[in-house]
N, C-alpha and C positions, 0 to 999 in steps of 0.2 A: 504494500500500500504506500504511497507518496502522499505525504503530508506537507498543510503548508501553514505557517506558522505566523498568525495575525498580531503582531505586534511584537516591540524586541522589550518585553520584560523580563524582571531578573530569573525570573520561576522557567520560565521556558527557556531560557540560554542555558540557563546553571542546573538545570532538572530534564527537562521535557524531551528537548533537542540531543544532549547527550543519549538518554534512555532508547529513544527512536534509534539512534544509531549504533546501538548496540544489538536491536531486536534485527531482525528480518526485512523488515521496512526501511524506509526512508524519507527525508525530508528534503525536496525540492524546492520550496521556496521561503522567504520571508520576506513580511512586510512591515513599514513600518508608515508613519505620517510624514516623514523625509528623506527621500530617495536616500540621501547619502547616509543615514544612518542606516538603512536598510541594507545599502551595497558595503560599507564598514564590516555588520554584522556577518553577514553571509560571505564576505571572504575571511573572516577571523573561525567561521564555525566550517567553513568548506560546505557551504550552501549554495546551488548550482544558479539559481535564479534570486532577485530582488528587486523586490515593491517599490515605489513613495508611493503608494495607496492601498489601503483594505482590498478595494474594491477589484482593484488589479489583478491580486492576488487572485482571487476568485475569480473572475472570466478566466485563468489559464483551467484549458481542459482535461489538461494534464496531473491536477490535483487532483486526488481521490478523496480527504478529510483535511478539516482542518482543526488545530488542535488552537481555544481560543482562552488567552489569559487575561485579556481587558480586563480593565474595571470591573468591579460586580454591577455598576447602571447597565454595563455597554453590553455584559454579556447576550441578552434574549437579542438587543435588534442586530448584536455581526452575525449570532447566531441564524438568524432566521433570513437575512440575506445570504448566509452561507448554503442554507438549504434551498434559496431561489435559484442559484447555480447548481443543485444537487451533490452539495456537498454532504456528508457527512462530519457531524462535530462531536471533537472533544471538547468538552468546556469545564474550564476552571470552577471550584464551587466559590459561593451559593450558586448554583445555577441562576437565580436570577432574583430583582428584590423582594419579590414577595412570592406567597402561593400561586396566586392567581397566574402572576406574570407565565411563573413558571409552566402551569397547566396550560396554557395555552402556547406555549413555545414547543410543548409535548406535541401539543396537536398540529398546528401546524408544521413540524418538523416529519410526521405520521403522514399527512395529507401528501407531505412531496416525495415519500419514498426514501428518506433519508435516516440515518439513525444515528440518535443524539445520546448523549453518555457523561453522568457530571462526574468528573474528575476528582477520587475520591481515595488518594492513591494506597495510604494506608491499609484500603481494604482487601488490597492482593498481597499482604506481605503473609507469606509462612507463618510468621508468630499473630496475626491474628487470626488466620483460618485455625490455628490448632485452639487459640484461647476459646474460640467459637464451640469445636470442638470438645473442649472440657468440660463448660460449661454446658453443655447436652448430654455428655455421658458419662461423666465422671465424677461431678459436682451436684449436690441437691437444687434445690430450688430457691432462684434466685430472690433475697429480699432488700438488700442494699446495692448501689449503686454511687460509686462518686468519680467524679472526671474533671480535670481542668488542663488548660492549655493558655500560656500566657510570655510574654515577653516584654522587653523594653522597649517599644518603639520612641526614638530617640528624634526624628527627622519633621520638623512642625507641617512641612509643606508636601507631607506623604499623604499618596490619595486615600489612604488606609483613612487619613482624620478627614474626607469629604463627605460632608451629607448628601452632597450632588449626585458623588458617587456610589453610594451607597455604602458606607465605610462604617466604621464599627469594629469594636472587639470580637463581640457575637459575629458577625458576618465573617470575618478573617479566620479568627481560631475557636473560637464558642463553637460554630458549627462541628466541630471535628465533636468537642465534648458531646453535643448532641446528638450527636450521627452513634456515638460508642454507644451512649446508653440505648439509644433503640436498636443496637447491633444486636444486644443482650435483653432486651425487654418489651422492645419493640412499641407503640404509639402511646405515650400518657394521657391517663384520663383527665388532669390536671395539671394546670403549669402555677407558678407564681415565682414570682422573679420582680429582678430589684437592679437599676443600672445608674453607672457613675460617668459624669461628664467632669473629668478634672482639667481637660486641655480647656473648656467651654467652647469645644470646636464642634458642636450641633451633634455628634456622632457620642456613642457609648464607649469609654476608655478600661469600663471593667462591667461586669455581671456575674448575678450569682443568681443559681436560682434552684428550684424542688420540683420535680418531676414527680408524679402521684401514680402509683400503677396500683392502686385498689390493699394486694395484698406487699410491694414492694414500694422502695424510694430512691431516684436517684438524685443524687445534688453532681451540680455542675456549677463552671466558674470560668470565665477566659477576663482578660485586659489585656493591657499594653502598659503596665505601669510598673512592671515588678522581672526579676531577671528572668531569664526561661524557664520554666515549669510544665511539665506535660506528662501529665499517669492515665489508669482509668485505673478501678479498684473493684471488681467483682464480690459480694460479699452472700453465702449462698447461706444454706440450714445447716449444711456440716463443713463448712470451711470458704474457703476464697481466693482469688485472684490474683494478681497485680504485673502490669508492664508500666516501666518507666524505663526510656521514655518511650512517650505511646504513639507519636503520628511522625513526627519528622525525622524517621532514622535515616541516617546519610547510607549511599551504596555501597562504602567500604566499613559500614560499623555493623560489627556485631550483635547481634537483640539477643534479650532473656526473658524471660517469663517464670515468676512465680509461683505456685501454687500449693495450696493445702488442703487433703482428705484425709478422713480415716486416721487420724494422727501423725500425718505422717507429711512435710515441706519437701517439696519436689523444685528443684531451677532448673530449667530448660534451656539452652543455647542454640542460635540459630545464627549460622553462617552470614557471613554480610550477601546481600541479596539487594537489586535495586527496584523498588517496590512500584516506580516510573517504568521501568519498562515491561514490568508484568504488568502493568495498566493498558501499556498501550497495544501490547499483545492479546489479550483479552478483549479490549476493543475492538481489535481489527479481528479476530477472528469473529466476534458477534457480528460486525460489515459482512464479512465474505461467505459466513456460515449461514448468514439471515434467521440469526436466532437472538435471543434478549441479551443488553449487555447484562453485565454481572450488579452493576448499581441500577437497579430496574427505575424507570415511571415512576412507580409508587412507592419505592424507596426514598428518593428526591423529594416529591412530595411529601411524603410524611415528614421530613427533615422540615419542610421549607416550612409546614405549618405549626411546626413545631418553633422555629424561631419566631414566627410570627406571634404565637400565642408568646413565647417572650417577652418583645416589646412591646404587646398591648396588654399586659401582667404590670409590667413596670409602669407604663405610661397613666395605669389604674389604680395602681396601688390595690390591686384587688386578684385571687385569683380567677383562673380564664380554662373553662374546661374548651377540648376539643370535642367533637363530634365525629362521624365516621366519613366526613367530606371533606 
């Protein structure tokens, strides 16, 4: 598959683009909003073609998918001109800023043949499919839950702090917390949550919140205020969990996994593995296979309504149940 790469962000030069070029595939083109940064990039990454426009990019017919790291605003509309062209897209998460936007970026991406896939990349790594795994056949039943993902963002004029763009701690790293605990518990009956604007840059710079599953509770947390911090913490009837760190393993680090049953603390180690290119492998075989990718539809959504009921928890001071829509 020949991929072609809308925009020269840090995530897809330093992650994306490597990983493709290690997989089977390829990356044939990037684009960028200024030609010369586009032809810069692509002779420093040995990228055969180069943009000054989105658009560009996309009428080459050449391109098979395009993998998109914009903004979280920009994701749904390069997305869905991506699909005018019959592209198939990788996109960055959130896939887009709210529920809605997103369901309907599903549909019309469905409408044109195309298959869309949010970028979730933690959820091919080896040590989560086995924590999955434990957690189904080896561990009781689930009743705690905690997850946080959080860093320093240091940069004032980082899109991460635009409300334009849909910026936020929740949208950046929060979602990863959210995404774990429904990895393990799947859609809460209840949200309530609580967010901090300490830059007073319109966007949410920390969150904390409780996730209500009737007989279970997960608590989650992400900011930008504090050095890096990223676990999830499984907590079941006869024992428990724990990966740290939990989403951002670099391709030459090694992961562990925790675990405790029956009396008895088990560590697990798992070779370094690049969790980016079993992404994009996985995706492309859903392309060529014409089967679902592995981060479904309704996995997306449930995530996206999930943040949602977030910031309208916080915004209320009150809690916010979900519904099965």
């Amino acid at each position: 598959m020949r991929f072609g790469i809308i925009s020269t962000a840090r995530i897809g030069l330093g992650s994306v683009v490597p990983a493709i070029e290690k997989s089977e595939h390829a990356v044939l083109a990037i684009a960028s909003r200024e030609a010369a940064r586009a032809e810069a990039v692509a002779d420093e990454h040995d990228v055969p073609r180069a943009y000054g426009s989105y658009e560009a990019l996309l009428a080459d017919d050449d391109v098979d998918a395009v993998y998109n790291p914009l903004p979280n605003a920009l994701h749904a509309e390069w997305s869905r001109r991506a699909a005018d062209h019959g592209k198939h897209v990788l996109c960055e998460k959130p896939l887009a800023r709210d529920a809605d936007e997103a369901r309907a970026l599903f549909d019309y991406c469905e409408e044109r043949g195309v298959t869309l896939m949010e970028a979730f990349m933690y959820r091919f790594h080896p040590r989560t499919e086995r924590a999955v795994e434990l957690v189904e056949r080896e561990l009781g039943t689930v009743r705690g839950f905690d997850a946080a993902f959080s860093f320093r963002l240091d940069d004032p004029d980082d899109v991460r702090l635009d409300p334009e763009l849909a910026g936020g701690s929740v949208m950046d790293v929060g979602c990863y917390a959210i995404n774990a605990a429904r990895l393990f518990l799947g859609d809460p009956e209840r949200v309530s949550a609580s967010t901090t604007d300490t830059r007073d840059a319109g966007v949410d710079t920390g969150m904390a919140a409780v996730l209500a599953y009737g007989g279970a509770t997960a608590r989650i947390a992400s900011g930008f205020e504090t050095d890096g911090n990223q676990y999830y913490r499984v907590e079941t009837t006869d024992g428990w969990l724990h990966a740290e760190p939990a989403f951002g393993i670099e391709p030459d680090e090694r992961a562990t996994l925790e675990w405790h049953a029956d009396g008895r603390t088990v560590v697990e180690e798992f070779d370094p593995v690049d969790h980016y290119r079993l992404q994009v492998e996985a995706f492309a075989a859903a392309v060529e296979g014409g089967g679902t990718p592995r981060v479904t539809r309704a996995e997306t959504l449930g995530n996206m309504r999930t943040i949602d009921a977030v910031y309208e928890s916080a915004a209320s001071g009150t809690a916010v149940s979900l519904d099965d829509g």
